[in-house]
N, C-alpha and C positions, 0 to 999 in steps of 0.2 A: 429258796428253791426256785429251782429256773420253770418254764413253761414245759421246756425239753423235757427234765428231770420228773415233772407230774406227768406228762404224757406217756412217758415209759412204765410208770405205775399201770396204767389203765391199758395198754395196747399189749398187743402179742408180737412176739418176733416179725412175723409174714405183716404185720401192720393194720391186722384185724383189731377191731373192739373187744374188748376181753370179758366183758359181762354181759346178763341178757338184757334183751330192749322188749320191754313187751308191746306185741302188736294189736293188740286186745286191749280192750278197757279192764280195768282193775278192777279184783273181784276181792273184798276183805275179809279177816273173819280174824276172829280174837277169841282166843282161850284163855279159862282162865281169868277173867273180867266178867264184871256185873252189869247186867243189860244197860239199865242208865249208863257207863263208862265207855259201853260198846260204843254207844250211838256218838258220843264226847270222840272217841279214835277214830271212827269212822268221817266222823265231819272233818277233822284234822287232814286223812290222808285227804277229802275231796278238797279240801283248800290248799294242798300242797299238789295236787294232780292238777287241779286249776290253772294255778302258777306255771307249771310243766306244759300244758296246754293237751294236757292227757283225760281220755274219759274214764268212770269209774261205771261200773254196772252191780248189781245186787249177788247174779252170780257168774261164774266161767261157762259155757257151753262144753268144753273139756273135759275138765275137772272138778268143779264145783265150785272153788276160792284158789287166785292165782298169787295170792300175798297173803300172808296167816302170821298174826302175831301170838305167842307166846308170854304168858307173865306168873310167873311163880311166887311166892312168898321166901321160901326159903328153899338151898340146894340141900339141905338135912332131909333127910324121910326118918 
């Protein structure tokens, strides 16, 4: 794949960014997980936010949690 070819993935027609950038530090929250594992994900995203050179905070002033992960066992009920 070319540069051009992935760019086109990511960009819009008019040559805007095509997904959101958040301007706020990172707010997490995990469903579905056991506190001990919570705190395991949690450390994960701040070492990847890190990396990004992005901050992470406890909660949204907004909304409450601006990244929410999801984890199920199985899609059967």
């Amino acid at each position: 794949m070319s540069p051009e070819l992935i760019k086109d993935h990511f960009m819009r027609k008019n040559g805007q960014f095509a997904f959101a950038r958040w301007g706020r530090p990172i707010a997490t929250v995990g469903f579905g997980i056991e506190d001990n594992s919570l705190l395991v994900l949690k450390e994960a995203v701040e070492v990847v936010l890190g990396l990004a050179n992005h901050a992470m905070t406890d909660t949204d002033p907004e909304i409450g949690s601006n990244l929410m992960f999801f984890f199920l066992r199985s899609g059967k009920s």
